[in-house]
C-alpha atoms as a printed R data frame, in Angstrom:
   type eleno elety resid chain resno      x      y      z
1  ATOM     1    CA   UNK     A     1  0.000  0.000  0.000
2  ATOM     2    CA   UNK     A     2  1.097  3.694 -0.732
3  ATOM     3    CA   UNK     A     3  0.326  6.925  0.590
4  ATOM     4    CA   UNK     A     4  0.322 10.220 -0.931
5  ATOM     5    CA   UNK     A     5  0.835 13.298  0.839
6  ATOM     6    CA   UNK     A     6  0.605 16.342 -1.081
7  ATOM     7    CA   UNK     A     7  3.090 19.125 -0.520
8  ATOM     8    CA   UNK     A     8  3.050 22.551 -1.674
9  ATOM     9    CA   UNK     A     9  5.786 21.677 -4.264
10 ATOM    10    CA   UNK     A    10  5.207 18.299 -5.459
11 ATOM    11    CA   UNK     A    11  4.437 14.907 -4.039
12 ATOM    12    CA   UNK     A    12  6.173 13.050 -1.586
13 ATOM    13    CA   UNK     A    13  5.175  9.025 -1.546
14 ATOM    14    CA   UNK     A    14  5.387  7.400  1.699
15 ATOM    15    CA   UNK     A    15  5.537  3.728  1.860
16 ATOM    16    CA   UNK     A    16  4.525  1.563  4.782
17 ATOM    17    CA   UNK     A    17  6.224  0.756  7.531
18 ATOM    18    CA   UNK     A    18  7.652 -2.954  7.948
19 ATOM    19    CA   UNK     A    19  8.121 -4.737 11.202
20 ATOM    20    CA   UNK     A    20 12.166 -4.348 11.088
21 ATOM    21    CA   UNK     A    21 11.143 -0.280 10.596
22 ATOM    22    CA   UNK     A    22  8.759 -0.419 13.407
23 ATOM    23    CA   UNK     A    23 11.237 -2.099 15.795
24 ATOM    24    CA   UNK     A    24 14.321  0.003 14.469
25 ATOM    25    CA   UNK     A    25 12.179  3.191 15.629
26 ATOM    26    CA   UNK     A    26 10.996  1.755 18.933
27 ATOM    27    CA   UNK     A    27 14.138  0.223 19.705
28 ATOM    28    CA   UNK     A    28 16.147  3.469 19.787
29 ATOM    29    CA   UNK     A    29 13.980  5.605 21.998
30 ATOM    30    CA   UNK     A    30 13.686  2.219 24.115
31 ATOM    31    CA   UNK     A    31 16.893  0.798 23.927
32 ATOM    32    CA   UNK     A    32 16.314 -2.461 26.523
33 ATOM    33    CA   UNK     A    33 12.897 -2.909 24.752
34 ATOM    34    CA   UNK     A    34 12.266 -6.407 23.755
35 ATOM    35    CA   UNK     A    35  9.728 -6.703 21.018
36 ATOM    36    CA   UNK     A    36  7.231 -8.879 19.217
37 ATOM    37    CA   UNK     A    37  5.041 -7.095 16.444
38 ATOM    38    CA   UNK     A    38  2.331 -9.423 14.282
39 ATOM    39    CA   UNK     A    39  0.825 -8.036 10.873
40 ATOM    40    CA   UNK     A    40 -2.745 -8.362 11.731
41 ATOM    41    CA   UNK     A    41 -3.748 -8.771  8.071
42 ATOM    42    CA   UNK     A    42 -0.634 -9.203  5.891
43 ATOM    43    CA   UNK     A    43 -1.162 -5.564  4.300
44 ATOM    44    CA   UNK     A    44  1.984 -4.586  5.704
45 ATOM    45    CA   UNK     A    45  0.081 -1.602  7.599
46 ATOM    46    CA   UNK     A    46 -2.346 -3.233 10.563
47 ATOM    47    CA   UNK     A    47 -0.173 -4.572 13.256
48 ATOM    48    CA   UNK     A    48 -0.260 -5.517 17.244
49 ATOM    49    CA   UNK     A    49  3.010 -4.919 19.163
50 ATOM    50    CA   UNK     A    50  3.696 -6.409 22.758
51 ATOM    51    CA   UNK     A    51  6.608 -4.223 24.164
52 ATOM    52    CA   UNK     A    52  8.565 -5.409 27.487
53 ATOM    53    CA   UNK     A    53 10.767 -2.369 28.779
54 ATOM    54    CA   UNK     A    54 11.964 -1.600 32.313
55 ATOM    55    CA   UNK     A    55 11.134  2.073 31.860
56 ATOM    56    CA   UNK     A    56  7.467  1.057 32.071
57 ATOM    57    CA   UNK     A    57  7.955  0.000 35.389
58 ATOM    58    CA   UNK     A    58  6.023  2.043 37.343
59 ATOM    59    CA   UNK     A    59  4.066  4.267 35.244
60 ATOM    60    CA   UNK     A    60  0.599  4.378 34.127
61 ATOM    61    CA   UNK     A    61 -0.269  2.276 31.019
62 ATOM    62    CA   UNK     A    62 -1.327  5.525 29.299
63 ATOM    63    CA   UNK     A    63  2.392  6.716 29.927
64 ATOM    64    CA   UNK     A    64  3.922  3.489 28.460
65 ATOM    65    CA   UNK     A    65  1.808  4.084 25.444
66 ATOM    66    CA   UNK     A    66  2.912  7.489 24.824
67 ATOM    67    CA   UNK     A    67  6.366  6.793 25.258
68 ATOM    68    CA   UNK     A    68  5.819  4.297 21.796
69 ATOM    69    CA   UNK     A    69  4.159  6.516 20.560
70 ATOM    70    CA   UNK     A    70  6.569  9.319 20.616
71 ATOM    71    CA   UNK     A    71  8.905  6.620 19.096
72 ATOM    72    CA   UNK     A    72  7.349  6.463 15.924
73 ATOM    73    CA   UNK     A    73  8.361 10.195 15.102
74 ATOM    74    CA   UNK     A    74  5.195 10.985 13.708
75 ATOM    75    CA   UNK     A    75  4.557  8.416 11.691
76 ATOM    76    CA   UNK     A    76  1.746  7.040 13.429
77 ATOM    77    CA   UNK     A    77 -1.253  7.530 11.257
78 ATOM    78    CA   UNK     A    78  0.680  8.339  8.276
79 ATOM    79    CA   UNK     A    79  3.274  5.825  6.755
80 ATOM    80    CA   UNK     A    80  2.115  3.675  9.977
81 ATOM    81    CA   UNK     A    81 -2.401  3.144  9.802
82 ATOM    82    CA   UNK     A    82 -3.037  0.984 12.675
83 ATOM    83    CA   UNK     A    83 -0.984 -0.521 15.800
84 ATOM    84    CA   UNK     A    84 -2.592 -2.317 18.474
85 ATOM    85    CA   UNK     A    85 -0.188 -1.712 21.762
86 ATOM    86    CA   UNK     A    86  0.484 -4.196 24.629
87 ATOM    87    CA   UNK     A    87  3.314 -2.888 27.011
88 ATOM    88    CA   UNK     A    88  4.894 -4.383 30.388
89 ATOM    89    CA   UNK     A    89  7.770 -3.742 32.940
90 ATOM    90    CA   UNK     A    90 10.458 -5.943 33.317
């Protein structure tokens, strides 16, 4: 699947994001993150992620959340459609 985003001065194609992408991004905001991601439907653009980090440990599931999130630079409803997030302490 592709997405177009139109620019002012042309058109920038954005591909989807693969699982290697997805951990790549995750992995260096959460460096001790260990991580399993499914495609949910082989489209290379639903997935579920289960994240195990020890800087959840002892926030709010909300807070874990964000902190993936904020991982994914912005691509989170863009190159990235849909991710279904589990997260844990270690």
């Amino acid at each position: 699947m592709i997405f177009i985003k139109l620019i002012t001065h042309g058109i920038i194609i954005l591909m989807a994001l693969s699982v290697e992408e997805i951990k790549k991004l995750i992995i260096t905001s959460i460096p001790d993150a260990t991580i399993e991601i499914k495609d949910l439907v082989g489209d290379s653009n639903h997935y579920s992620a289960k994240i195990s980090s020890k800087i959840f440990n002892g926030i709010s599931k909300i807070e874990q959340h964000k902190l993936v999130y904020k991982s994914l630079q912005g691509k989170m409803g863009n190159e990235l459609h849909a991710l279904s997030i589990t997260t844990e302490g270690k």
